[in-house]
C-alpha positions as CSV (number, residue, x, y, z in Angstrom):
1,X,-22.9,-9.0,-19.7
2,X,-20.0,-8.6,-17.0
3,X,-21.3,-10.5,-14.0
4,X,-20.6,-12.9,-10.6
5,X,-21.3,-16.3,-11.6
6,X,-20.0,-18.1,-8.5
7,X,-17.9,-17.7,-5.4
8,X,-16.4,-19.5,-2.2
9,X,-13.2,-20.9,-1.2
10,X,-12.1,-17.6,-0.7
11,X,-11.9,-17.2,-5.1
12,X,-14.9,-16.1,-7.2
13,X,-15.6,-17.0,-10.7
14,X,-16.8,-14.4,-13.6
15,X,-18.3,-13.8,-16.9
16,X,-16.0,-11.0,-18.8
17,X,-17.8,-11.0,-22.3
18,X,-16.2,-14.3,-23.9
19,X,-13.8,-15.1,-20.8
20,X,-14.6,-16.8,-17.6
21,X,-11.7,-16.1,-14.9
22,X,-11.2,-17.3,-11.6
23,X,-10.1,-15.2,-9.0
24,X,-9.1,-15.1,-5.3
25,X,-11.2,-13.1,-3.1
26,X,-10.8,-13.1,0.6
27,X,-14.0,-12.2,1.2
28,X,-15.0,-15.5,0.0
29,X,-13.4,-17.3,2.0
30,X,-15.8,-19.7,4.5
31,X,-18.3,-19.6,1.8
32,X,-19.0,-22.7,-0.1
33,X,-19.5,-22.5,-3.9
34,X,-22.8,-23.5,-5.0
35,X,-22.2,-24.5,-8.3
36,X,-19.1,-26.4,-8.1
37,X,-18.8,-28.2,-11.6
38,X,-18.4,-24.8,-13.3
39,X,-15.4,-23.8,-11.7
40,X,-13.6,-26.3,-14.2
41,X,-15.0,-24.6,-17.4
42,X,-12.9,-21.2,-16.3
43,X,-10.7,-19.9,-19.5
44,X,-8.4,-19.2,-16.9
45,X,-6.8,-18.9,-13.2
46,X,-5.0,-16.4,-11.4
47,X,-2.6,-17.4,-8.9
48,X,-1.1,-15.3,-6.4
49,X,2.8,-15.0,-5.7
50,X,4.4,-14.6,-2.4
51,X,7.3,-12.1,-4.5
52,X,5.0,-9.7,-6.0
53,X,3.2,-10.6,-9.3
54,X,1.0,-13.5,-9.7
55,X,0.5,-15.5,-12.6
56,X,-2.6,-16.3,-15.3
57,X,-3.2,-19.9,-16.0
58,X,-5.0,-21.4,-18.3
59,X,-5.9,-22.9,-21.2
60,X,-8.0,-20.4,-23.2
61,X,-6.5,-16.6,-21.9
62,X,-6.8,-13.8,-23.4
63,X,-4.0,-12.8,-26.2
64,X,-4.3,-9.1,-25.3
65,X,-7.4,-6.8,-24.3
66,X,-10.9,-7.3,-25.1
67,X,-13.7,-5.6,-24.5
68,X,-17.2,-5.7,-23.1
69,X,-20.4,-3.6,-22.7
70,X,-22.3,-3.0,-19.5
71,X,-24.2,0.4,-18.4
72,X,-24.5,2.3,-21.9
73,X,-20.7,2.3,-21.4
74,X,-18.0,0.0,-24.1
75,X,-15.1,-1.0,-21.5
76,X,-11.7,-2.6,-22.2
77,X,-10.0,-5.3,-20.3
78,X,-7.2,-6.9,-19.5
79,X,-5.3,-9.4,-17.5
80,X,-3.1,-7.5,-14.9
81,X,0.0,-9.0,-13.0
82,X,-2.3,-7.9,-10.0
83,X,-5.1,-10.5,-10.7
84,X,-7.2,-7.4,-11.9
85,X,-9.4,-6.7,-15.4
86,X,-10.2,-3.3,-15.3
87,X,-13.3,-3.6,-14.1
88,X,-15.1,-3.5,-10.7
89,X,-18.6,-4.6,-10.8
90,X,-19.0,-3.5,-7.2
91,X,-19.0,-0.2,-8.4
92,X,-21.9,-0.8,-11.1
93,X,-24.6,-0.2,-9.2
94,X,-23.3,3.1,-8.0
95,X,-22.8,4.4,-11.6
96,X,-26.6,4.3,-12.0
97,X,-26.9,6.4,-8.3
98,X,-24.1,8.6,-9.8
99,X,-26.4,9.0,-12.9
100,X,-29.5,9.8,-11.3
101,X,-27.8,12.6,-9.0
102,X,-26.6,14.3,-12.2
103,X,-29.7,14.4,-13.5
104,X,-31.8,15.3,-10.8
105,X,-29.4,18.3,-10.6
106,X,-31.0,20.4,-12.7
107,X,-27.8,22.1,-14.0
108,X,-24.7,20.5,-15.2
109,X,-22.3,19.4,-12.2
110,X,-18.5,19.5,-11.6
111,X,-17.5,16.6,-10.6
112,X,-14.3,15.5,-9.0
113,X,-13.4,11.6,-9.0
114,X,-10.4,11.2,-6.7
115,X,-8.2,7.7,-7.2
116,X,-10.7,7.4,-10.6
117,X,-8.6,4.4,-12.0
118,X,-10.1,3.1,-15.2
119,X,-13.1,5.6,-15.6
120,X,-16.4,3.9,-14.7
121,X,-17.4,6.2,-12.1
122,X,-16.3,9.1,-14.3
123,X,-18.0,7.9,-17.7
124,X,-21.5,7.3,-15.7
125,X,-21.5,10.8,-14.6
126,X,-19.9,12.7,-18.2
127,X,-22.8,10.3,-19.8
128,X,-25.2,11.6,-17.4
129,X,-24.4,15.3,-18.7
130,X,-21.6,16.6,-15.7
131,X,-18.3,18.0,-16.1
132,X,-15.9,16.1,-14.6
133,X,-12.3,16.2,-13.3
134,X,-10.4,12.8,-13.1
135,X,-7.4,12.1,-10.7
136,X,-5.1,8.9,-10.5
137,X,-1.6,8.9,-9.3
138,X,-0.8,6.1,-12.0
139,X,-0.3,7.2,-15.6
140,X,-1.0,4.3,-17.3
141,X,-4.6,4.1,-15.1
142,X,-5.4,7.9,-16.8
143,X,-4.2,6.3,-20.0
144,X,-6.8,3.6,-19.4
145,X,-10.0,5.4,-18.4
146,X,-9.2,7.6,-21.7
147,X,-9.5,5.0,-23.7
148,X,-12.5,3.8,-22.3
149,X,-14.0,7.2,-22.8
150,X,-13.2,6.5,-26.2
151,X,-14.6,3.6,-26.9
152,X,-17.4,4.6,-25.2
153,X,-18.3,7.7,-27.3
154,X,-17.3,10.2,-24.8
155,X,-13.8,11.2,-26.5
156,X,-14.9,15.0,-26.5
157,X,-16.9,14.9,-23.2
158,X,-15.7,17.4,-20.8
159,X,-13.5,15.6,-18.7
160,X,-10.0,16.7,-17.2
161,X,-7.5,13.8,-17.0
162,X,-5.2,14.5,-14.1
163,X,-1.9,12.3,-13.5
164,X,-1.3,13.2,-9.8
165,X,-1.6,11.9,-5.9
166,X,-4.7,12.7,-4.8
167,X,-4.2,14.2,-1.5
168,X,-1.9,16.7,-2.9
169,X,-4.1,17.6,-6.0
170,X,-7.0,18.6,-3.2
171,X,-4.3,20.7,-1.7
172,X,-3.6,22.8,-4.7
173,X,-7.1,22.9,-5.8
174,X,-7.9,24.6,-2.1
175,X,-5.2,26.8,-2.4
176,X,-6.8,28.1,-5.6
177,X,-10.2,28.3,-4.0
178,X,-11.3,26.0,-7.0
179,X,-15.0,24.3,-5.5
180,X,-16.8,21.4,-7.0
181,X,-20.3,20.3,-6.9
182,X,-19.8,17.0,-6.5
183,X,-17.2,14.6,-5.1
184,X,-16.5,11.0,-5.8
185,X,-13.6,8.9,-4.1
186,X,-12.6,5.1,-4.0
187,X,-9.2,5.0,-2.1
188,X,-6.8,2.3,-2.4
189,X,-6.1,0.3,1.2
190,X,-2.3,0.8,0.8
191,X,-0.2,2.7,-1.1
192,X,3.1,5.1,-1.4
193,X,2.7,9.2,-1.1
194,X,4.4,11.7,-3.5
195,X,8.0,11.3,-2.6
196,X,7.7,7.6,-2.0
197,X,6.3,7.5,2.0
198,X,3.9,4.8,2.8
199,X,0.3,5.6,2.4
200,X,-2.7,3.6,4.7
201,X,-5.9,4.7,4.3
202,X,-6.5,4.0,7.9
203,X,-4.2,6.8,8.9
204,X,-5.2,9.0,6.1
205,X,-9.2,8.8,5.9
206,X,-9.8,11.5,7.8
207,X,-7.8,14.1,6.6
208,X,-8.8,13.4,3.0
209,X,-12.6,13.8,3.6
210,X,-12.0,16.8,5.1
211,X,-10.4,18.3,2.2
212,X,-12.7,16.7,-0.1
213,X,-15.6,18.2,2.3
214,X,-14.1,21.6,1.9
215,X,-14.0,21.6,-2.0
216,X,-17.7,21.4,-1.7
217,X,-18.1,23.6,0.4
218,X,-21.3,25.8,-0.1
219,X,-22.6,24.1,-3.9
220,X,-22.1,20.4,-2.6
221,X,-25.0,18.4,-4.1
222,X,-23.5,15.3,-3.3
223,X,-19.8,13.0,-1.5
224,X,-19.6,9.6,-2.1
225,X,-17.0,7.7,-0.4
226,X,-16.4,4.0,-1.0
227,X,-13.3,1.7,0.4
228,X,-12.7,-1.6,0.0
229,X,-10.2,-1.9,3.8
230,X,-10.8,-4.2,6.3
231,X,-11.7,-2.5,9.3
232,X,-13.5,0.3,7.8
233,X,-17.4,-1.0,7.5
234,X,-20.1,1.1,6.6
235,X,-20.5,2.1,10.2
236,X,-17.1,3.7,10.9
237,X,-17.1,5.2,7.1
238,X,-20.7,7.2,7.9
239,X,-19.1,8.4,10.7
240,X,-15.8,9.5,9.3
241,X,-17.9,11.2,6.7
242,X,-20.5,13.0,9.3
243,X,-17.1,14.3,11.1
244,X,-15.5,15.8,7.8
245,X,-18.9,17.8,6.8
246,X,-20.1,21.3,9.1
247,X,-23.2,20.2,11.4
248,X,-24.9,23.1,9.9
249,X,-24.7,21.6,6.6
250,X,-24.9,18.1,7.3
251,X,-28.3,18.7,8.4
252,X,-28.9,19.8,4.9
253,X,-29.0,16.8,3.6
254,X,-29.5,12.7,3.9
255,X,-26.3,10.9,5.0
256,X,-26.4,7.3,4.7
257,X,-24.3,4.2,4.4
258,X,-24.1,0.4,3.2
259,X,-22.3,-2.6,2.3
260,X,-20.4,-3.2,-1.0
261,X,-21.4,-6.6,-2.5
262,X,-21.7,-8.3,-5.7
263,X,-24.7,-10.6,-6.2
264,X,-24.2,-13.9,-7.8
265,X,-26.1,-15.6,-10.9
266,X,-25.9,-18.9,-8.5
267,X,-28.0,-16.9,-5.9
268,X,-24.8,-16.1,-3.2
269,X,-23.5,-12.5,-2.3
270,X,-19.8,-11.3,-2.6
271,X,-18.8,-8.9,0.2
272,X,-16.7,-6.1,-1.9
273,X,-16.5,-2.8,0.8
274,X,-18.5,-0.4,2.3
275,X,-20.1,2.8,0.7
276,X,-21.0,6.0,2.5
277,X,-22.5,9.3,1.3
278,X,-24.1,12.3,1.7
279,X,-26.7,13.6,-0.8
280,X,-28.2,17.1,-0.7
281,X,-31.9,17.4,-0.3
282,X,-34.2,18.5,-2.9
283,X,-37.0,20.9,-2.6
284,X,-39.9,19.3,-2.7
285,X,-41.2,20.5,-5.7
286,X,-38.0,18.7,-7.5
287,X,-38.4,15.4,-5.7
C-alpha cells in the first residue's frame, strides 16, 4: 500500500507499490530522519532545478506508469518533471470523510470538485454513490483522473469531466443558477488565470469560497476546503470559510478545521496543509 516510510532533511521517502522515491518536502525540513539507512535503498531521487524542471535519479526508475491500489480505488502513477506521482496521500484520509458524507446523505449528492487534478477526491465520492462534476484547468490532469476512473471500475459513473479555470467555471455555473449539494476544493498556491494573469491563492481565497458558498446555497450538505500555502493554517482557513457562508446558515451546521499531515511507518508526522469544512447537521434521528 502507498504510504510515508520516512522523512527529514527537508525530503521524505515513500512506498509507491514496487518503487520507493525520495522527495523534497519543505515541511520536513528541521526534522531528523529516524531511519536513516533506508534512505539509500530508494529506486530513485528527485532533484530540483533552479530553471524549471527537476530531474529523476536513480538506479531502478520507473520505464513509464505503474499503478497501485489504495482505498477500493486502482490509481496510476507516474514520474512528473515537477517531482509529483499522481498521488497525494494527504488527501486519503479525507476520501473516507468524503465517503461517509455521501452516504449518510440519504439521497444521491451533486458534487462539485474544484482544481480535482488526478480524481481521488472525485472517485471516493462517485464510489460512495454521488454525482459528481470535475473541474481542472489542465487537460492532461482531466485526462488523468479519467483514466483512473477507469481503472478503477468507475468508467460509466456519473461524473462530468470539465477542462476549465475554476473561478470562471463557478461564474458561469451562477449565472445559470445551477446549485450543488456538495462542494470539494484543493487550490493550487500559485498559478496563471484564463488569459494568462498571475493567480495567488492568498489574493483569491476569499472570493472563491464565496462563490463556491453560493452554489450551495439552500441544499448544501457539506464544503470542504483544503490548501497546501504557507501562511494559510487551519485557523485563518476556518475563518475564511465562516466569512464566505450566511450566519443564518452557518449555524446550521458544524464548522471545523485541522492540520494536513501524513503519518510515517517510522512513527514521525509530515506537515502537508490545512483542511477546513463545514458539514450540515443531521437530524437526530439520522445521526
Amino acid at each position: 500500500m502507498p504510504r510515508l516510510i520516512d522523512c527529514g532533511g527537508g525530503r521524505r521517502l515513500e512506498q509507491f507499490g514496487p518503487y520507493l522515491l525520495d522527495r523534497p518536502a519543505p515541511a520536513a525540513e528541521g526534522i531528523e530522519p529516524a531511519q536513516p539507512g533506508l534512505w539509500r535503498e530508494a529506486d530513485g531521487r528527485y532533484e530540483r532545478s533552479g530553471r524549471g524542471a527537476g530531474t529523476w535519479l536513480g538506479p531502478r526508475l520507473p520505464a513509464g506508469p505503474w499503478t497501485v491500489r489504495l482505498e477500493g480505488l486502482t490509481l496510476e502513477l507516474r514520474l512528473t518533471e515537477t517531482g509529483q506521482v499522481g498521488l497525494f496521500l494527504e488527501q486519503v484520509p479525507l476520501w473516507r470523510w468524503i465517503r461517509r458524507q455521501v452516504r449518510a446523505a440519504g439521497h444521491p449528492l451533486e458534487i462539485l470538485n474544484l482544481f480535482g487534478h488526478t480524481g481521488g477526491s472525485t472517485l471516493a465520492a462517485a464510489a460512495a454513490g454521488a454525482r459528481v462534476v470535475h473541474v481542472d484547468a489542465a487537460r492532461s490532469a482531466v485526462a488523468w483522473a479519467r483514466r483512473n476512473a477507469a481503472l478503477s471500475g468507475l468508467e460509466a459513473a456519473p461524473i462530468r469531466w470539465i477542462v476549465e479555470d475554476a473561478e470562471r467555471f463557478v461564474r458561469r455555473e451562477l449565472r445559470r443558477g445551477r446549485r450543488y449539494d456538495a462542494l470539494i476544493l484543493d487550490p493550487p498556491s500559485y498559478g496563471h488565470g484564463p488569459r494568462g494573469e498571475p493567480w495567488r491563492l492568498e489574493e483569491r481565497l476569499s472570493d472563491l469560497l464565496r462563490g463556491c458558498a453560493a452554489l450551495t446555497s439552500g441544499r448544501r450538505v457539506f464544503l470542504l476546503v483544503t490548501t497546501h500555502t504557507p501562511g494559510i493554517g487551519p485557523d485563518r482557513l476556518e475563518r475564511e470559510l465562516a466569512a464566505a457562508l450566511p450566519p443564518d446558515e452557518l449555524r446550521l451546521g458544524r464548522l471545523e478545521s485541522g492540520p494536513l499531515e501524513i503519518r510515517a511507518g517510522a512513527g514521525g508526522r509530515l506537515p502537508a496543509g490545512a483542511f477546513a469544512r463545514w458539514t450540515r447537521a443531521q437530524p437526530r434521528g439520522q445521526r
